[in-house]
DRENDO-1510 file (C-alpha; in Angstrom, 1 decimal, always signed):
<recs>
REC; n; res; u; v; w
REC; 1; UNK; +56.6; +87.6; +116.4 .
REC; 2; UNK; +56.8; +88.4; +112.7 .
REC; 3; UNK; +60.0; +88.8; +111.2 .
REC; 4; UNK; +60.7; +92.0; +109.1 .
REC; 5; UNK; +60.1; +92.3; +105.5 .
REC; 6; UNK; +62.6; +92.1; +102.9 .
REC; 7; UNK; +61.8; +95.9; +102.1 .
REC; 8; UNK; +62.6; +97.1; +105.9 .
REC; 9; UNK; +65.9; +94.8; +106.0 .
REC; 10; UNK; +66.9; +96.9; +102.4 .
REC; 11; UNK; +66.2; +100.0; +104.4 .
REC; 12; UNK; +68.4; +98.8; +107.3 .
REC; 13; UNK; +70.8; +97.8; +105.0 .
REC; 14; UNK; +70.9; +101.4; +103.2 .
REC; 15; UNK; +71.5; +102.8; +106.7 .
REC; 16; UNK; +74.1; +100.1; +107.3 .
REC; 17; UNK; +76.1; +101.2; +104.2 .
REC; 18; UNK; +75.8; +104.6; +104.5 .
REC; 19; UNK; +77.6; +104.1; +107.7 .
REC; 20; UNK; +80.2; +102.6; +106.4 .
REC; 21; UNK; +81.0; +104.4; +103.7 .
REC; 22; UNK; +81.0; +107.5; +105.9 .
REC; 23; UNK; +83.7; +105.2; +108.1 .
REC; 24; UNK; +85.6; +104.2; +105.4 .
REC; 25; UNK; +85.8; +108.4; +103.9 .
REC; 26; UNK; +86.9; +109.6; +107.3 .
REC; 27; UNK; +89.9; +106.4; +107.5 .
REC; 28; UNK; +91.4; +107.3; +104.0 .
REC; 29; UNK; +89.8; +103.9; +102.8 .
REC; 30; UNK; +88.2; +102.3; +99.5 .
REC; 31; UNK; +84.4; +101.1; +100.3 .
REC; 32; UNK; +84.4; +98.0; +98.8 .
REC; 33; UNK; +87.6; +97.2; +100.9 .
REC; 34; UNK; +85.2; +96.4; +104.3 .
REC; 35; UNK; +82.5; +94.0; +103.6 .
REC; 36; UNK; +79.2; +93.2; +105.7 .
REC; 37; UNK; +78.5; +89.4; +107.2 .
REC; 38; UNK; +74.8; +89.5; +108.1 .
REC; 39; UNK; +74.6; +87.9; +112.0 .
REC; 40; UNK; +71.8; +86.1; +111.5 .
REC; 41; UNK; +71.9; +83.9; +114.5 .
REC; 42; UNK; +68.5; +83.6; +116.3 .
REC; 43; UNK; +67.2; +84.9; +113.4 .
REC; 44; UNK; +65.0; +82.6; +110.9 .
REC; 45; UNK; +66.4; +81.3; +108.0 .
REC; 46; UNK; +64.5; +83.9; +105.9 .
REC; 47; UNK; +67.4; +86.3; +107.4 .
REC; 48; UNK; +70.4; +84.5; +105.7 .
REC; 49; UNK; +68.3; +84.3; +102.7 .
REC; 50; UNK; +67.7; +88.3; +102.9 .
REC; 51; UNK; +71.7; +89.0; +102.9 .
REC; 52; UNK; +72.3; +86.6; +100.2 .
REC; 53; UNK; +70.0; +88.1; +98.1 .
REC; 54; UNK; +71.1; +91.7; +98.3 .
REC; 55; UNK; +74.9; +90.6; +97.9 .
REC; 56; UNK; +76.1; +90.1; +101.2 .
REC; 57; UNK; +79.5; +88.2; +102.5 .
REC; 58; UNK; +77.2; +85.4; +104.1 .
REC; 59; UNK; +75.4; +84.2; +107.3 .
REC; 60; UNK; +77.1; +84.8; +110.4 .
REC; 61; UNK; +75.9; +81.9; +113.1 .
REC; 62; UNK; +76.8; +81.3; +116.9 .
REC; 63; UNK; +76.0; +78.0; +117.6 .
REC; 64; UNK; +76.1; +74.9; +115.5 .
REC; 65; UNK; +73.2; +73.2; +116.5 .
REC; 66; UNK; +71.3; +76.3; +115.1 .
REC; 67; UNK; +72.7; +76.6; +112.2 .
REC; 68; UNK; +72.6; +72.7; +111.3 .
REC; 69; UNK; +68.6; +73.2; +111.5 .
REC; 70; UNK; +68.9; +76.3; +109.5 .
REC; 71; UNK; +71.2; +74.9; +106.9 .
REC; 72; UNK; +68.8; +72.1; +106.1 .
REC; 73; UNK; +66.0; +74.3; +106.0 .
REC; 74; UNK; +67.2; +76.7; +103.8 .
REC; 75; UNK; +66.0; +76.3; +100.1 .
REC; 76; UNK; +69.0; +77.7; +98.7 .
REC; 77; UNK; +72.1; +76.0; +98.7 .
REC; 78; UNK; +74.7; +79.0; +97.5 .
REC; 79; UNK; +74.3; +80.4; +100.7 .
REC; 80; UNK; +77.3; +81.2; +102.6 .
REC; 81; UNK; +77.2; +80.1; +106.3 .
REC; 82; UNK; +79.9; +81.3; +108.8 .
REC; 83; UNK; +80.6; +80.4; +112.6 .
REC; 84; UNK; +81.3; +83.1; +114.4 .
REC; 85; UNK; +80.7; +82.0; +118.1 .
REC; 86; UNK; +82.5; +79.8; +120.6 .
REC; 87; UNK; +83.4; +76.2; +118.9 .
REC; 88; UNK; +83.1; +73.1; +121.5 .
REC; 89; UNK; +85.8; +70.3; +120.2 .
REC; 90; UNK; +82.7; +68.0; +120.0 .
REC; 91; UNK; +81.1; +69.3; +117.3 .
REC; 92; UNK; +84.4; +70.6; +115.1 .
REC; 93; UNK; +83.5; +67.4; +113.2 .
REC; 94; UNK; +79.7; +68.9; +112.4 .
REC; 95; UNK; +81.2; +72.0; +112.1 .
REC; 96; UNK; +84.2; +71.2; +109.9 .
REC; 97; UNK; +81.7; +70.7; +107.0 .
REC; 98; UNK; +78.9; +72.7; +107.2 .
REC; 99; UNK; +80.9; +75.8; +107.5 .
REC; 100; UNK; +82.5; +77.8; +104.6 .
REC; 101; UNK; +84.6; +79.5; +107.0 .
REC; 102; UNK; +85.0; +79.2; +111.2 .
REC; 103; UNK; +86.0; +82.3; +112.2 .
REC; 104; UNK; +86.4; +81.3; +116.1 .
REC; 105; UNK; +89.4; +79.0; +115.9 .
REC; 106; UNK; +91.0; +79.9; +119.8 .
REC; 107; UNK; +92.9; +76.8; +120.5 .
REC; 108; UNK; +95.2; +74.0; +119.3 .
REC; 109; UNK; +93.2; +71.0; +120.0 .
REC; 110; UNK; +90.4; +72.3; +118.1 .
REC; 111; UNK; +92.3; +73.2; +115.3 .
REC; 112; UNK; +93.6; +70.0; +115.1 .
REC; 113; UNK; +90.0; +68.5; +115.0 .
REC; 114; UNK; +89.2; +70.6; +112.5 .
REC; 115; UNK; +92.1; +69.7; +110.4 .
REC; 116; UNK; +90.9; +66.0; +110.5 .
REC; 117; UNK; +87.2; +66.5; +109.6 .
REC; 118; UNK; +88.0; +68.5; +107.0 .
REC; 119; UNK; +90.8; +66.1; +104.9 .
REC; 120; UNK; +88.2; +63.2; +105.6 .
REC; 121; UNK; +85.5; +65.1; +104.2 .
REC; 122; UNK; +88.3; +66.1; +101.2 .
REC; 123; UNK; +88.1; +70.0; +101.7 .
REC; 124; UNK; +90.3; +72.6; +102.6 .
REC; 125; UNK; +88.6; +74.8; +105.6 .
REC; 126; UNK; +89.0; +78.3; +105.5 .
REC; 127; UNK; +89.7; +79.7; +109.3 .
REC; 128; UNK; +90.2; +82.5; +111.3 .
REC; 129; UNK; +91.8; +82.8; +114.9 .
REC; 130; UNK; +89.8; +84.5; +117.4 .
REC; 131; UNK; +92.2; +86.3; +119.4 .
REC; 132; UNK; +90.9; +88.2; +122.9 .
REC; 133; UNK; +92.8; +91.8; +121.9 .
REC; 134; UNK; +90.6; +93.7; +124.4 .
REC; 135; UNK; +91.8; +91.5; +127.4 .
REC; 136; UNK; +88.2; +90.5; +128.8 .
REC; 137; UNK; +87.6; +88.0; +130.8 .
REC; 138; UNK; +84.3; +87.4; +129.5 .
REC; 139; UNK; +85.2; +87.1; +126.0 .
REC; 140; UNK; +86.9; +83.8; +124.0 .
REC; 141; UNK; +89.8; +84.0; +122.4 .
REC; 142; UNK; +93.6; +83.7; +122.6 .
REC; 143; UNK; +95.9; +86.3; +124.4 .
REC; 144; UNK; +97.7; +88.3; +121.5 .
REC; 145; UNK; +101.0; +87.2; +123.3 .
REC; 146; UNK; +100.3; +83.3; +122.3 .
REC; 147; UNK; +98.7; +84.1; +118.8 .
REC; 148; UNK; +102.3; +83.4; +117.2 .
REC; 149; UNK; +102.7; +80.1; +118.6 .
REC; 150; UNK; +98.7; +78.9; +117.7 .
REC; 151; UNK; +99.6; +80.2; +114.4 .
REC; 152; UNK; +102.9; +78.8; +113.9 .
REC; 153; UNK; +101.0; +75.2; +114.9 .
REC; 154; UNK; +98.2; +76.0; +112.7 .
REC; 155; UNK; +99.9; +76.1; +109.6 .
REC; 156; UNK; +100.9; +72.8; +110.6 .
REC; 157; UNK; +97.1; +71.0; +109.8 .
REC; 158; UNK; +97.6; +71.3; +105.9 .
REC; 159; UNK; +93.5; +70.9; +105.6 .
REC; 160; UNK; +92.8; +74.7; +107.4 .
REC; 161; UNK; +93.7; +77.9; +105.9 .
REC; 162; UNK; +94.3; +80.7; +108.0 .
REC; 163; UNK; +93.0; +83.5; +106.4 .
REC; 164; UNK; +93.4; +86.0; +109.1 .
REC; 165; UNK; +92.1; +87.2; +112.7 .
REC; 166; UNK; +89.2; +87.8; +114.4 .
REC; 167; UNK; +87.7; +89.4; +118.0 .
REC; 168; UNK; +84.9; +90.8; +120.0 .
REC; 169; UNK; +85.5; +93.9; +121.4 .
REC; 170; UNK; +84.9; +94.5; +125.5 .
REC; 171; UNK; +81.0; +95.5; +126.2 .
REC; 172; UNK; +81.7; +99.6; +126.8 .
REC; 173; UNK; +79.5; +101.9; +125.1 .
REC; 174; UNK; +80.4; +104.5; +127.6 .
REC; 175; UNK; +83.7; +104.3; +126.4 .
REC; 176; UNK; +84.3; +103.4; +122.8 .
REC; 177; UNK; +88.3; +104.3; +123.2 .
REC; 178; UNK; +88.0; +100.8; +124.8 .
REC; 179; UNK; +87.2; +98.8; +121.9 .
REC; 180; UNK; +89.3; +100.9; +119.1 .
REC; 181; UNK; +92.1; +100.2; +121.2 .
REC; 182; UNK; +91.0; +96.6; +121.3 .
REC; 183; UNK; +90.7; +96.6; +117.3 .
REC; 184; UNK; +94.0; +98.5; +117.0 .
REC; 185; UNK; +95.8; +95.5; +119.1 .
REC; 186; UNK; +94.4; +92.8; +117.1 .
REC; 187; UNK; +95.5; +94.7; +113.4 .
REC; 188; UNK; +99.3; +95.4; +115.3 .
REC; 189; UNK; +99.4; +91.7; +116.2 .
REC; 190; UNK; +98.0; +90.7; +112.8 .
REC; 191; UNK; +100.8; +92.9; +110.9 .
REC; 192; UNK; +103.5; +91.3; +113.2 .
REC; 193; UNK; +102.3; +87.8; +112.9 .
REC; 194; UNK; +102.3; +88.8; +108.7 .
REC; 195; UNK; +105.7; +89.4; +109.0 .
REC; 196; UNK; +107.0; +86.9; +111.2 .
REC; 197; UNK; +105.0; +84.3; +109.0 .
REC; 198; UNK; +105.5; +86.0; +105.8 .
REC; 199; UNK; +101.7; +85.5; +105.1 .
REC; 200; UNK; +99.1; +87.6; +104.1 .
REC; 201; UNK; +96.6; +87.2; +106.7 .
REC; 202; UNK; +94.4; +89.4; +105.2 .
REC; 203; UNK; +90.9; +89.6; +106.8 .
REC; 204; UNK; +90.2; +91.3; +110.1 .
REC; 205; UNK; +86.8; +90.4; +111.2 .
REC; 206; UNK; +86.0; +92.8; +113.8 .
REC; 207; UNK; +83.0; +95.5; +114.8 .
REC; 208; UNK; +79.4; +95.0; +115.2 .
REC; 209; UNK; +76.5; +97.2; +115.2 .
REC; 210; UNK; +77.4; +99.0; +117.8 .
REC; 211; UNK; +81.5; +100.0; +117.0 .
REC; 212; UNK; +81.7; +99.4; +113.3 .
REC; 213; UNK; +82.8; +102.4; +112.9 .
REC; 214; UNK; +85.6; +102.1; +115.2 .
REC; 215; UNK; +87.0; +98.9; +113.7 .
REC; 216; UNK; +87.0; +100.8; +110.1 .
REC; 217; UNK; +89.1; +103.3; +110.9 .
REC; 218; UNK; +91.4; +100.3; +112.7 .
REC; 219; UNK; +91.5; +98.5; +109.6 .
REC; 220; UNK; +88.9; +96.0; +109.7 .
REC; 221; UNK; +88.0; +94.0; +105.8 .
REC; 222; UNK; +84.4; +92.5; +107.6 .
REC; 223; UNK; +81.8; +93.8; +110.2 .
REC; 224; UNK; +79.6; +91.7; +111.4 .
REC; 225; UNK; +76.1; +93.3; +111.8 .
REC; 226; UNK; +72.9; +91.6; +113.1 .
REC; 227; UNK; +71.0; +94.3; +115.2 .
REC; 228; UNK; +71.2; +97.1; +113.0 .
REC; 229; UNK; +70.3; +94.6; +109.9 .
REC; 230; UNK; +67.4; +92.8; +111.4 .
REC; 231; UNK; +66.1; +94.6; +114.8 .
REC; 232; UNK; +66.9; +93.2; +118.6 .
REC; 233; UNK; +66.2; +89.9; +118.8 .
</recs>
């Protein structure tokens, strides 16, 4: 199958932004203060290279073994690579330095594992914890009820920085009050946890193609768009 040009991703991208522009009017928000990670995961490298070029926040990749072979077959090196999908503790090593940021971090031992690969390859790793706001069984994450105490360990492993949280919404699109309440938990626990902390945590990665709109208005900083970017896979 051919992959689209960079013309029709441009297009796609217009749409994208208009969107969220539109979102950002109707929540009282700047535009510039939600930015757009390109999911590129299944995707070939030529999509990673297509939201670098126009100014994107990076490559957004699921599975590390995919993005290792897209990595080292992408010509350019300034491009930003993110893991956004489930994290097995046997590959936080691989993972700890490929990745600019790992924006799936859901449990202590991997954090930990992280920490480690990280001060041995002498870098500080950006992180996010992937907290399961919408309660689904089917989705990874922590319950918002343990986030303080993964945080609290967290800030512990002095070679991770926790720079805020993410999730996946529940699969509804019947019922979209489902996922802004699912965003809407994650940005209360993420405003508690500030407080209790006294950090910043500032980014809240949450939204897709499909309810970026709804995470706008609920205070997300980053939606993470592949379908509406690139096509169905």
């Amino acid at each position: 199958m051919t992959f689209i040009t960079f013309d029709d991703f441009q297009a796609n991208l217009a749409r994208v932004r208009a969107r969220l522009a539109a979102a950002c009017v109707v929540a009282g928000r700047p535009v510039d203060s939600v930015r757009i990670l390109a999911v590129t995961k299944t995707h070939p490298v030529e999509a990673a290279l297509y939201a670098h070029r126009a100014g994107l926040a990076g490559a957004g990749e699921n599975r590390v073994q995919e993005a290792l072979e897209k990595i080292a077959a992408c010509p350019d090196p300034s491009v930003r690579w993110e893991l956004i999908g489930h994290l097995q503790s046997n590959k936080a090593a691989k993972a700890a330095t490929a990745f600019a940021r790992i924006q799936s971090v859901d449990r202590l031992e991997l954090a930990q594992k992280l920490d480690r690969a990280a001060a041995a390859a002498g870098k500080v790793l950006p992180i996010l914890l992937q907290v399961n706001a919408g309660d689904d069984p089917a989705k990874f994450g922590i319950d918002c009820a343990a986030a303080p105490a993964l945080l609290e360990a967290t800030l512990k492993c002095p070679a991770l920085k926790v720079e805020g949280l993410m999730t996946v919404a529940p699969l509804a699109p019947d019922n979209p009050a489902i996922a802004q309440k699912c965003f809407a938990r994650l940005r209360e626990t993420r405003d508690a946890l500030a407080k209790q902390f006294g950090l910043p945590l500032a980014e809240l990665s949450m939204g897709m193609s499909d309810d970026m709109e709804s995470a706008i208005r609920e205070g997300s900083t980053m939606v993470r768009v592949g379908t509406a970017l690139f096509g169905k896979r």
